[in-house]
N, C-alpha and C positions, 0 to 999 in steps of 0.2 A: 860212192857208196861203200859203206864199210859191210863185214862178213862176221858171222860168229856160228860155230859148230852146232850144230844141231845132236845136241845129247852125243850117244857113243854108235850114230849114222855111217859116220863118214862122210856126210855131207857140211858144206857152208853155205849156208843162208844168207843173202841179203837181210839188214837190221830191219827194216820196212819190207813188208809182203802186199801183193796186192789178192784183196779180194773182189770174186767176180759175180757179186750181188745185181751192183750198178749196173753192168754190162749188159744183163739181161734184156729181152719184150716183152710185155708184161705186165701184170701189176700183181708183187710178191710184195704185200704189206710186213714190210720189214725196216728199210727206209724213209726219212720224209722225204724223199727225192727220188723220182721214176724217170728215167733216161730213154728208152725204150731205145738201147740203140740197133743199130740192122748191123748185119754181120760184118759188113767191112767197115764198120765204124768201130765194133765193138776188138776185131782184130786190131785195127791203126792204134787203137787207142794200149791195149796191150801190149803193140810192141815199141812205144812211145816210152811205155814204163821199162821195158827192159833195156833199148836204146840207153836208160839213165841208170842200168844197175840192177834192177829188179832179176830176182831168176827163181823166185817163188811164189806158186800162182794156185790158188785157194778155190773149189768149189764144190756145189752138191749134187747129188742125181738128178735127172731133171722135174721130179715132181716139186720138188723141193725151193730149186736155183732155177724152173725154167727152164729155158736155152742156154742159160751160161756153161753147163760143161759141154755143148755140143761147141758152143762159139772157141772157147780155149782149145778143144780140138784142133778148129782149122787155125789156131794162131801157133799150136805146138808146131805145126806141119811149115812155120813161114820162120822158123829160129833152131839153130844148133840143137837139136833134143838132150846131147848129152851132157850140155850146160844149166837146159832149163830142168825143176822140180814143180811134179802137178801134184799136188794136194786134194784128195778126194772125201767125200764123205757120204754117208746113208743114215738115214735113222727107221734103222731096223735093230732089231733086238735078239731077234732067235737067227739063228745058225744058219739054217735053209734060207730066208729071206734075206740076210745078208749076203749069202756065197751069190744068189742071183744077181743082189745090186749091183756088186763091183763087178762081174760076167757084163753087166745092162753097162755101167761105166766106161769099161773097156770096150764096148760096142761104140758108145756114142766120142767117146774120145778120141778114137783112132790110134790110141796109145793104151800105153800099161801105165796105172798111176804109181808116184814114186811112193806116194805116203795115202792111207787110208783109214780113214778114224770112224768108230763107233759114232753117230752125232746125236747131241744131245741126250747123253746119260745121266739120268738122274736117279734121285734117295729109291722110286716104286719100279724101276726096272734094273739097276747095278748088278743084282743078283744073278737074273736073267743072261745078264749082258756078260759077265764073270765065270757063269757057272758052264758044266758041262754040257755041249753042245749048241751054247750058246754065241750071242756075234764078237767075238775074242778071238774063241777057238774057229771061228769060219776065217778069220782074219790069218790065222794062224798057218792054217790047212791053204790057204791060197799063195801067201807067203814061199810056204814050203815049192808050190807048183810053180812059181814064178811067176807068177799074175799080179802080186805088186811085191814091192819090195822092203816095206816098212808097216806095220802095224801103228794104228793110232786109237787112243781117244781122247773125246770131246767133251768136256760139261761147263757150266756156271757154278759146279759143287764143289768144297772144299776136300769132302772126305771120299767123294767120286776120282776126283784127281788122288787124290793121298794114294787110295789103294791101287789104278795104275801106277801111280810110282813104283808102287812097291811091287809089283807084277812084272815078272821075268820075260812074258810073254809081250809086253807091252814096249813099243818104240819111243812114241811118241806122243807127249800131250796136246792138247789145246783148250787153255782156260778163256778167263775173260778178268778183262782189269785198267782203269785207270787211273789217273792223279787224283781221282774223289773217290772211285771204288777201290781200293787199294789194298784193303784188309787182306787179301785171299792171295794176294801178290808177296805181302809181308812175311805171311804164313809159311809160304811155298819157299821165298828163300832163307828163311831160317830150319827149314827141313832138311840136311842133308842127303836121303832118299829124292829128292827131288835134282839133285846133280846129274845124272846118270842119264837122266832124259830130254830130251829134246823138247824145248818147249814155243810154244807159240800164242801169241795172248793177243784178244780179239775184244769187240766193242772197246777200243781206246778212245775212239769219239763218242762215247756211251749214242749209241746209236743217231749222230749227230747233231747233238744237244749240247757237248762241249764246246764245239769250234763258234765264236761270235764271243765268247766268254774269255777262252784262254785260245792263245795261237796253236797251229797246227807244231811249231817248234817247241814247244811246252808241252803239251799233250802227247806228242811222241818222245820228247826227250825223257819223260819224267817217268815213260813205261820202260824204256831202253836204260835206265837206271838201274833196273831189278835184271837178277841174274837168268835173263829171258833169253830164247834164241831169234827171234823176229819180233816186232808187233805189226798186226795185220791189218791189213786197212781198206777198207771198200773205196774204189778209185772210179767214179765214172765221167769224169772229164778230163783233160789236159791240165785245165786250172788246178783241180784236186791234185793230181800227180805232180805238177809242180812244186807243191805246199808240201806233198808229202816226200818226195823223193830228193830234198835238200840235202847240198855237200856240207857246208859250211857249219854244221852248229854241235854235230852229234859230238857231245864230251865238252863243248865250250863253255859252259855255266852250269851251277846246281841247278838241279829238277826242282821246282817247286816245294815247298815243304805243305804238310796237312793243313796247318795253319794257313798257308797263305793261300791253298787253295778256297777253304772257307771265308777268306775275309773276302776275298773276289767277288763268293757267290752272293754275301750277303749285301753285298751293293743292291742287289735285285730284290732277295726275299733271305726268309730266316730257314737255310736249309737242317733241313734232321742231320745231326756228325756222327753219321753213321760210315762206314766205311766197308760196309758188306762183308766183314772176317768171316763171318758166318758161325761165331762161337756159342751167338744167344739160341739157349735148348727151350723150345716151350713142349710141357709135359703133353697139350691135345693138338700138337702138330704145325702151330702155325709157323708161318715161315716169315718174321718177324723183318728180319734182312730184306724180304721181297719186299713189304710195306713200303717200308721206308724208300726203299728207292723208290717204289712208286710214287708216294709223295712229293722227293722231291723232282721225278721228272714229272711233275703235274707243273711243277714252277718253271721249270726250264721250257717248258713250252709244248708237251707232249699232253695237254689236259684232257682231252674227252678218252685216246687209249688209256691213261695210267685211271682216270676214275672207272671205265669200264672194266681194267685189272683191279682195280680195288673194291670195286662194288662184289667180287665173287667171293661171298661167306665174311666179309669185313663185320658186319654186327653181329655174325654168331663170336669171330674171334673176341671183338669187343668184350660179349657178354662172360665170356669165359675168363677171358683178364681179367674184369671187374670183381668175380668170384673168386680167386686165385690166389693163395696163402703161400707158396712154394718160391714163388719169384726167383725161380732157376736161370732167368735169360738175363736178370740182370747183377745176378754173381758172377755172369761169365762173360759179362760186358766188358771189353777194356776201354771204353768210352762212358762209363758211367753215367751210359742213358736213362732218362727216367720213364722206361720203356710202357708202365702200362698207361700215363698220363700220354704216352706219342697216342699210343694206338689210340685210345678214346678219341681225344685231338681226329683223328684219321675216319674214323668210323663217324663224329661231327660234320665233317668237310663235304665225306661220299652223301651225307642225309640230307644235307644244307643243299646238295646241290642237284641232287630229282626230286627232292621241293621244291624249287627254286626253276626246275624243267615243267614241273605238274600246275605249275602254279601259273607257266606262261601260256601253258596247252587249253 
């Protein structure tokens, strides 16, 4: 296992992190795979991964993750603490209900976490999450107490991220990105502001729709290209940790390029090359990047969740494309996508197909 600094921490990261989704009992539709493991499975299997190098270990309060931060709990209690890094997260917004999570965290962990991130901030609460008295400044205020010792946050956003970069107050990021969503990864390391902090990138299996397509050595090596401090990985077997916690490859050959990721997928279907930068602005809000991936993890095999995400306001966006003289999102396309001809295509797909449910009912 090789190591890379996490931002200006002080800490070294194992390149691969394990996340503790899998680990869970349960069922946190998040995965296509539920393990349901029981606590000495879900410990063995933990310290399986550290046995090979692991020393960064990923999770959320328990409404969130389940059981998995109470299970990391008793695995911190079975390894060297001052070796291993817990990774904690809340998605709480305001100040007050942050400060209690991580208090509620540090209950069920039996520890203080080392890193603690705002989770899943987005475009309608950053403000919130930023502003005064908001969950930054709880992150901040706790920091200070010694109840954890790194501030983070968490999004899928580009300009969510951009501005913890640029936040003093801020340790640590954690985005999302891989060899097909890549845009936001390209972004981030052409930013200079973004050196400074420690970062951690999550769905590299785009939520396990990658692996059967391109190997687990491709898919991590091609995220561990970018100027990242781990890529994080939900591990709920042995097998998995195998796949993923390999010595032999990290640096051995180039990563994939855009291109050949696409020609791969097009074996199967004709994916949208989009690559989620997140640059395309639509003036009445649509969030045109979510589309498209929807789309294409319709193909890769996730079809009744990504139509059910698609079916929300898909023929209002439609009809608003259709009306739309501005065409702002594809000046700022750098895949000169013929974006409002996608969407239509997309808004066809979701109609054809509870037709096509109404029709067999």
């Amino acid at each position: 296992m090789k190591y890379r600094k996490l931002g200006a921490t002080g800490l070294w990261v194992s390149e691969v992190s394990f996340g503790t989704i899998p680990v869970l009992k349960g069922n946190v539709p998040v995965l296509p795979q539920y393990y349901n493991l029981e606590n000495h499975q879900a410990v063995a299997l933990m310290r399986y991964a550290w046995d090979k190098g692991c020393n960064l270990y990923d999770t959320a309060i328990v409404p969130e993750y389940g059981d998995a931060e109470l299970k990391l709990g008793m695995f911190a209690k079975t390894v060297d603490r001052k070796r291993l890094i817990i990774s904690d997260k809340a998605r709480f917004f305001d100040g007050d209900e942050m400060y209690g999570a991580v208090e509620q965290s540090i209950e069920n962990l039996g520890e203080m976490p080392d890193i603690y991130f705002v989770h899943q901030v987005d475009l309608d609460n950053v403000d919130q999450v930023f502003g005064k008295f908001g969950a930054l400044d709880a992150l901040v205020e706790l920091k200070r107490e010694g109840k954890i010792k790194f501030t983070g946050i968490a999004s899928h956003y580009y300009e969510v991220l951009l501005r913890g970069a640029k936040d003093e107050r801020v340790d640590v990021l954690q985005g999302s990105g891989n060899i097909l969503e890549r845009g936001m990864l390209d972004r981030m390391a052409a930013e200079p502001v973004f050196q400074s902090k420690g970062l951690m990138v999550n769905k590299v299996y785009a939520a396990g729709l990658l692996p059967g397509r391109f190997t687990e050595q491709e898919l991590i090596l091609g995220v561990l290209s970018y100027p990242v401090s781990t890529a994080l990985l939900g591990i709920g077997t042995k097998e998995e940790a195998d796949k993923a916690f390999f010595h032999d490859c990290h640096g051995a050959r180039e990563p994939m390029s855009w291109e050949q990721v696409l020609e791969r997928l097009e074996q199967e279907f004709s994916p949208i090359a989009c690559d989620r930068c997140q640059r395309c602005i639509c003036p009445r809000g649509t969030e045109i990047h979510t589309l498209f991936r929807q789309k294409n993890y319709y193909h890769l095999g996730k079809d009744y969740w990504a139509l059910r995400k698609l079916d929300l306001g898909i023929q209002e966006s439609a009809a608003h494309c259709r009306k739309c003289t501005e065409l702002t999102c594809m000046y700022h396309c750098p895949r000169d996508l013929w974006i409002p001809k996608l969407i239509q295509e997309i808004a066809e797909l979701v109609e054809n197909h509870y037709q096509g449910e109404n029709t067999e009912r």
